[in-house]
C-alpha positions in Angstrom: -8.7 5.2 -9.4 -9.9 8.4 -9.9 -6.6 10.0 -12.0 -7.0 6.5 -13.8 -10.1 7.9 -14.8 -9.6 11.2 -15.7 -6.4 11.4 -17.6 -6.6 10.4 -21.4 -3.7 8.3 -21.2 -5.2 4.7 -21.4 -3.7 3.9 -24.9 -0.9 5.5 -26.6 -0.1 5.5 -29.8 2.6 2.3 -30.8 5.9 3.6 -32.8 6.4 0.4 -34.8 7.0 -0.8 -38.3 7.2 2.7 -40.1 5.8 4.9 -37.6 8.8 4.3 -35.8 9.5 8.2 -36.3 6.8 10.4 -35.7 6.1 13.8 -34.9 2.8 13.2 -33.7 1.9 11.2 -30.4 -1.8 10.1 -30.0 -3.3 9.1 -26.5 -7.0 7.7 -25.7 -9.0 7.6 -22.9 -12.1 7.4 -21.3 -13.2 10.9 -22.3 -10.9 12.6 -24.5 -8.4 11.9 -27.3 -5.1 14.0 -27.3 -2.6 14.8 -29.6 1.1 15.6 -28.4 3.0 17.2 -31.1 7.1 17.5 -31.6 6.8 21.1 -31.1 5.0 20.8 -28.0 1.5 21.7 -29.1 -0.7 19.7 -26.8 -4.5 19.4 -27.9 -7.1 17.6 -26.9 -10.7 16.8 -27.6 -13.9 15.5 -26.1 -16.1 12.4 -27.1 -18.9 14.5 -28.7 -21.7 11.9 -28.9 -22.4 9.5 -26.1 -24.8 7.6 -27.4 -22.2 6.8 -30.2 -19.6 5.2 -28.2 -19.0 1.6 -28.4 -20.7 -0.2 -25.9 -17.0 -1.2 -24.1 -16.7 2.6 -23.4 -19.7 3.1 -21.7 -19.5 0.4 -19.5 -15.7 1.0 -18.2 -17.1 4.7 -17.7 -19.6 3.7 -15.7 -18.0 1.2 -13.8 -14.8 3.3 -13.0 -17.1 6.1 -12.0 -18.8 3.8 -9.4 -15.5 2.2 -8.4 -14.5 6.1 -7.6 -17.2 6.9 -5.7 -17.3 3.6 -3.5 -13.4 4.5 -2.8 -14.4 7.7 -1.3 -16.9 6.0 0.3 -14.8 3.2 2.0 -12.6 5.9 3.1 -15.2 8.0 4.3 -17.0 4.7 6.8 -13.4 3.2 7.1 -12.4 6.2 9.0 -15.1 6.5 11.0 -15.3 2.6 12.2 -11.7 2.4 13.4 -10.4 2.3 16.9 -8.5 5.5 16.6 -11.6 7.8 16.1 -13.9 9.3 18.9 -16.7 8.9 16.7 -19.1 6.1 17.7 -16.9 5.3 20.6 -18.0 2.6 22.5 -20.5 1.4 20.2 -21.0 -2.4 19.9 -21.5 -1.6 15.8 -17.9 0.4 15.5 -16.2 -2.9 14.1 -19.4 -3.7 11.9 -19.1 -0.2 10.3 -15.2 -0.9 9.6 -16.2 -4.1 8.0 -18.7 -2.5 5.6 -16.0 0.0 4.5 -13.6 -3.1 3.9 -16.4 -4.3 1.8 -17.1 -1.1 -0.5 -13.0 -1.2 -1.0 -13.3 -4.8 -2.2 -15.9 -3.7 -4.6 -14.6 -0.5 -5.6 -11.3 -2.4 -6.6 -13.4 -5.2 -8.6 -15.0 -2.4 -10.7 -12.0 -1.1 -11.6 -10.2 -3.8 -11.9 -12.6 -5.0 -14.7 -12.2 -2.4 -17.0 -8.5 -2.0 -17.1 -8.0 -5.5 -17.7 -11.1 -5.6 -20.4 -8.8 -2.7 -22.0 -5.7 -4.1 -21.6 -6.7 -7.1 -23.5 -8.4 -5.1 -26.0 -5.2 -3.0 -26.8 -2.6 -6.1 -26.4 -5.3 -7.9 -29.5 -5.3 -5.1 -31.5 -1.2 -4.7 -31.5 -0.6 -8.0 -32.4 -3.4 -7.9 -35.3 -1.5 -8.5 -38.4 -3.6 -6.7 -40.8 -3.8 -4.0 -38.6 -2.1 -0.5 -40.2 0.7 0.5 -38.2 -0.3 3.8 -37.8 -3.9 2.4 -35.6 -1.6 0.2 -33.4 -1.7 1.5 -29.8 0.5 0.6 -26.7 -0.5 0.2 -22.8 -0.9 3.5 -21.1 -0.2 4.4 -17.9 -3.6 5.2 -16.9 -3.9 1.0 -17.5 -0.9 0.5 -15.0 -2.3 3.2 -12.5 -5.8 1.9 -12.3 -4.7 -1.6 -12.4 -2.4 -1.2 -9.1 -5.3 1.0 -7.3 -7.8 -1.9 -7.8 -5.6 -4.5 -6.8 -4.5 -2.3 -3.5 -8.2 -1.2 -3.0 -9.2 -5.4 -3.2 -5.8 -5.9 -0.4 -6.5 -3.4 1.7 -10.6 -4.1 2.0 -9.8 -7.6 2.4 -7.8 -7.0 5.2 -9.9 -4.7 6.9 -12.8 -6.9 6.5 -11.0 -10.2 8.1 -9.8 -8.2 11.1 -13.2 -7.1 11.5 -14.3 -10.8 11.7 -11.6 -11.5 13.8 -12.6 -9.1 16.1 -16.1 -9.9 16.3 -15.2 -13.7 16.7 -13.0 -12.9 19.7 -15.5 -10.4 21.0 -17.7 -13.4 21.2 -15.0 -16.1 22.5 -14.7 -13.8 25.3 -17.6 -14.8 27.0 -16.4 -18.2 27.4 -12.9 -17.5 28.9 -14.3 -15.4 31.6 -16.5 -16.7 33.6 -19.0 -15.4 36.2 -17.7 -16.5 40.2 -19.4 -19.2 41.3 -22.1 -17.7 43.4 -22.2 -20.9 45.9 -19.4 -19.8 48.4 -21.0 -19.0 51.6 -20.9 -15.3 52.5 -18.5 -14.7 55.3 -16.2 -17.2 53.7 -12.7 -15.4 52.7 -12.4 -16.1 48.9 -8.5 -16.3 48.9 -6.2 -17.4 52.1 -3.4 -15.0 53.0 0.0 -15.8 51.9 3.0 -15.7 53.7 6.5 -15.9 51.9 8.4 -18.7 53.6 12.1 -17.3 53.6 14.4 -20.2 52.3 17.6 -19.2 53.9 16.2 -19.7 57.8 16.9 -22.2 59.9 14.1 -24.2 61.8 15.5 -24.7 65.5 14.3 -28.8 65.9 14.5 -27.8 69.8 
């Protein structure tokens, strides 16, 4: 999620129709547009003005920056909450603490996972425009396939974690049921269990 965020490579520029041969290569993202040139030259430059991005930008900025910081989150309470770990050893909440980290993974990979397909669809439209200049057309990027495979791994993986948890709690619960407490109305002196004998099956009883 996070080098889905950072790297400007969310759309790339399309070589169709006449711009099949280009020198130049242009790449968007959620900060920055680059320029790749044939010789090599690689340049990019920053969004100047924030308050003049399009709305679309601002939100998938703000929601993959919050999807980020969940993830380290979730890894951050995941790692304390699970049975491995010393910490909070014994603790009746230890499972709880696992659960709530499969739940910020869940919604770390929901916030990403809105944005990337919200820009997907918006570069897939645009391609397929016909009035649209060759030259403006863009292609997926990687960053789209990146951030689309870390949301839907981050949505797995809490959901997962979070129904082990449950299971864990349930049977933490059922327990109490399967084992019960010894029936306290055996009179004391009484042995609880008669001694066994093995019986050997290859001796012979004498009738006399």
């Amino acid at each position: 999620t996070l080098v889905a965020t950072l790297l400007p490579y969310w759309a790339t520029s399309a070589h169709v129709g006449p711009n099949i041969v280009t020198a130049v290569v242009s790449m968007k993202g959620l900060w920055m547009e680059c320029v790749h040139q044939s010789t090599g030259a690689f340049q990019c430059e920053t969004y100047n003005t924030l308050l003049g991005l399009t709305t679309d930008l601002q939100a998938a900025r703000a929601m993959m920056v919050i999807s980020s910081i969940f993830s380290v989150m979730a890894c951050a309470v995941s790692t304390v909450g699970m049975q491995c770990t010393v910490c909070m050893d014994g603790s009746s909440i230890k499972t709880k603490v696992a659960g709530a980290g499969g739940f910020l993974f869940l919604l770390a990979g929901l916030l990403s996972l809105i944005p990337v397909s919200w820009k997907t669809h918006e570069v897939v439209q645009t391609f397929y425009m016909q009035n649209m200049p060759a030259s403006l057309k863009f292609e997926i990027g990687d960053c789209l396939y990146v951030g689309l495979a870390s949301s839907l791994l981050s949505m797995l993986g809490g959901g997962l974690l979070s129904a082990s948890c449950c299971d864990d709690l349930d049977g933490s619960r059922g327990t109490r049921h399967h084992y019960p407490y010894p029936d306290r109305t055996i009179p004391r002196g009484l042995p609880l269990s008669m001694p066994y004998h093995p019986t050997n099956l290859h001796s012979t009883t004498n009738p006399n």
